[in-house]
N, C-alpha and C positions, 0 to 999 in steps of 0.2 A: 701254357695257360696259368700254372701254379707262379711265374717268375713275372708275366706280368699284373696278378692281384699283388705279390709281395711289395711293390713300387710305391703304389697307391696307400698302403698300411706301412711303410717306412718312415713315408714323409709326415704325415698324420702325427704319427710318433714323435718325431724328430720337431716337430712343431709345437707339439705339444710340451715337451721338454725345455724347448726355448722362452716358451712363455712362462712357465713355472720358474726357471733359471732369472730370468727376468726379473720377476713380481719380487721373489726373493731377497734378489742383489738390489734393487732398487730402495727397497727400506729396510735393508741392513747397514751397519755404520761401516761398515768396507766400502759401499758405494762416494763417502766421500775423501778415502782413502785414492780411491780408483781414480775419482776425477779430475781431482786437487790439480795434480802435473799440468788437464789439460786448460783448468781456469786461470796457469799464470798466463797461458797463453794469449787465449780468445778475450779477455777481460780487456786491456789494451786494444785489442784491435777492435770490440763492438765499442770501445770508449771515443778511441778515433772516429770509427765507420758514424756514432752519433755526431759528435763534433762536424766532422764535412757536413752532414746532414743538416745539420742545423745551420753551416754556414750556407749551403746551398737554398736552404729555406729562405734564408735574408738576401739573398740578391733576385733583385728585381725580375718579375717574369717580362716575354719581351713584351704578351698582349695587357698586361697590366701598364707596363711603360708605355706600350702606345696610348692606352686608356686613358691613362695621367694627363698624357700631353697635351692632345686633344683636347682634354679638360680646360686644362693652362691657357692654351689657345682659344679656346671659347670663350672665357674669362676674361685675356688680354683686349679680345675684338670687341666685349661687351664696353669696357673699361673706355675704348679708344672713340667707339663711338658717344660713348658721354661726353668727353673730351671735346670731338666735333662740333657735337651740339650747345654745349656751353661756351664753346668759343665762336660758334654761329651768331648764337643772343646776343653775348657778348659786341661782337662785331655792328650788328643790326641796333643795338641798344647806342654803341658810339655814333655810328653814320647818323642816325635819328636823332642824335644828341646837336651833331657837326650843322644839320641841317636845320633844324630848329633853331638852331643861335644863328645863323644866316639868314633866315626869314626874321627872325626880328630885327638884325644889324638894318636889313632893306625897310622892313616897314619905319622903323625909325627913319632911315631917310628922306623916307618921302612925310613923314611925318602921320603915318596911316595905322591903322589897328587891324591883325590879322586874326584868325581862328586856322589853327594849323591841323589838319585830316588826312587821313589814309583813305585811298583808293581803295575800297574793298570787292570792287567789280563794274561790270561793265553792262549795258543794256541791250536786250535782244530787240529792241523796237530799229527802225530803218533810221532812225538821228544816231549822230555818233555822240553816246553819253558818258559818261562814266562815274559811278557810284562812290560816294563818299559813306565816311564812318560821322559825321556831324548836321545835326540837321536845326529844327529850329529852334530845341530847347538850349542850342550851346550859341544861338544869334546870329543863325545863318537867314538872311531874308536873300529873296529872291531878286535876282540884275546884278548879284555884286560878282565881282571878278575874282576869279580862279586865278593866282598865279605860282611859279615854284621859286624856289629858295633864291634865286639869283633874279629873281624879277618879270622872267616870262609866263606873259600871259597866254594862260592854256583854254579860257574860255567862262561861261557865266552859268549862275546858278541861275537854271530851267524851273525845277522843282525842290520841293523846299517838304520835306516831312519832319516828323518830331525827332527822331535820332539818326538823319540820313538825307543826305541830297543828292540831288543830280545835275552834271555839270555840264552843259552841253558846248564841245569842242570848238573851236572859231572855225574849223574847217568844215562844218557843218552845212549846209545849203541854206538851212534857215537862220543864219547866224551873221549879223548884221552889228558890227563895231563902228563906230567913229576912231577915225585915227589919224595920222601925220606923216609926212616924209620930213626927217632931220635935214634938210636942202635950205638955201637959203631964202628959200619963201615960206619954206612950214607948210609945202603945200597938205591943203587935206581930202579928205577921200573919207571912203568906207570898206572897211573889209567886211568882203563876203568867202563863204565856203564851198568851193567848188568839190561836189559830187564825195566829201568828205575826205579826201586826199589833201590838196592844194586850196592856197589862200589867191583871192583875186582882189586888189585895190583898187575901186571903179571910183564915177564921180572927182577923178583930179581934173583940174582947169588946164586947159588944152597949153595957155600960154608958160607954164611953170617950167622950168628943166629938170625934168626927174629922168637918171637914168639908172643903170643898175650897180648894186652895190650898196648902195641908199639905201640906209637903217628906217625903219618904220613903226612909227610907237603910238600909243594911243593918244586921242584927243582929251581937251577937256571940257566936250559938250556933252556928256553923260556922269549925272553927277554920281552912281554910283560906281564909275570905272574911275580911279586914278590916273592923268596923264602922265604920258611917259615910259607907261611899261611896256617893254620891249614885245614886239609882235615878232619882225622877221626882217629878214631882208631882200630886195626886189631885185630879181634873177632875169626879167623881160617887159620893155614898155611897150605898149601898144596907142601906137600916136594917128589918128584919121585923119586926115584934111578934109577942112570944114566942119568936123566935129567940135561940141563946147566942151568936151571933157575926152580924157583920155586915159588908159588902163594902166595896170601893170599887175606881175607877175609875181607872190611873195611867198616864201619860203619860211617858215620857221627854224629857228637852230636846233631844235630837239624833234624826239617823236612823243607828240601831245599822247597817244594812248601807252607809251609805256610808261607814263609818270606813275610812282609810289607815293610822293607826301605832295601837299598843297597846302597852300595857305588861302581862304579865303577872303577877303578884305571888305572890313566893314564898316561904313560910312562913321564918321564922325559922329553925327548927330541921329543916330541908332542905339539906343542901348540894348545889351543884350543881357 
């Protein structure tokens, strides 16, 4: 019993002593006597151990570089898509340019005065129409002819608003042109609009030779259509015996509702 109390009053001691011995040598000037040896040491190597430290600070973490990148990336697609878009306008700004100077080279030729417009929509009524950006304050009056950069005619002004018109298609069912076969009788006829798809040339004289292939333009018994603008060309005749007149079948060289710009033409003796 006495040998194991002595253990527990040993250490006590022995601890006690060490702390004293401690406190002591720690703010005695032997203490840098004692250390000196060990600070040639460690001085170098915490100089180093900073050094690495710091250069391992300055290289790139990897989720900080993927962060960057990303960034970079997000940046370059912002950039690219500007680019797009400015070479879009761009682009859109020359065609409109190309096209514009071809509608006027045409109206000059025929000697005609055009008002040049954007299709800006189309109408939900059962005619086939299609919405312009010009209407009466720019001298659009109503029967004049629609047609595009190269001369075809796409149809006549229907409706007539202050800054907007409506064109109503030749393929239209209520749409009634005067017009021609280039053939060597000039024979004429009328185009109508079948069920808004296809053109029908009725009213030709039974005796004419019209057959397919024969360019078809308009007349010039409607003084606000210019003769000559090109309609279509006749894909099927339809000849009756005994009949006074006889058909055909005509096709346009474009698709009238995907048209973009127009020129409207406007009479002579119209001021706008």
């Amino acid at each position: 019993m006495q040998q194991n109390n002595r253990k527990p009053t040993k250490f006590w001691l022995f601890l006690t002593a060490l702390v004293v011995i401690i406190a002591i040598f720690g703010y005695s000037p032997i203490r840098n006597s004692f250390f000196r040896p060990f600070e040639y040491i460690t001085t170098p190597i915490v100089h180093i151990s900073y050094s690495i430290g710091q250069w391992l600070h300055r290289l790139p973490h990897p989720l900080q570089q993927k962060k960057d990148l990303l960034s970079k990336n997000e940046k370059l697609q912002q950039e690219n898509e500007k680019l797009l878009q400015e070479n879009s306008a761009l682009r859109a700004l020359q065609e409109e340019a190309v096209i514009t100077k071809r509608m006027q080279e045409f109206m000059d030729s025929i000697s005609a005065r055009g008002i040049t417009a954007h299709v800006i929509g189309k109408s939900s009524s059962e005619k086939k129409i299609l919405i312009i950006d010009r209407g009466k304050d720019h001298g659009i009056i109503k029967g004049a002819a629609a047609i595009t950069e190269s001369g075809i005619i796409i149809g006549t002004v229907d409706n007539v608003q202050a800054r907007s018109s409506h064109i109503l298609l030749i393929t239209d069912s209520s749409q009634n042109i005067a017009a021609k076969i280039q053939n060597d009788s000039s024979s004429p006829g009328v185009i109508k609009g079948e069920f808004g798809l296809a053109l029908s040339m009725e009213l030709i004289p039974q005796n004419d030779h019209v057959e397919a292939q024969q360019t078809v333009v308009t007349s010039a018994l409607d003084s606000k259509i210019p003769p000559n603008l090109l309609i279509g060309t006749i894909t099927d005749v339809d000849k009756k015996e005994g009949s006074v007149f006889q058909n055909a079948k005509v096709v346009s060289p474009i698709q009238l509702d995907r048209v973009e710009t127009i020129s409207v033409i406007t009479p002579a003796d119209e001021s706008i």
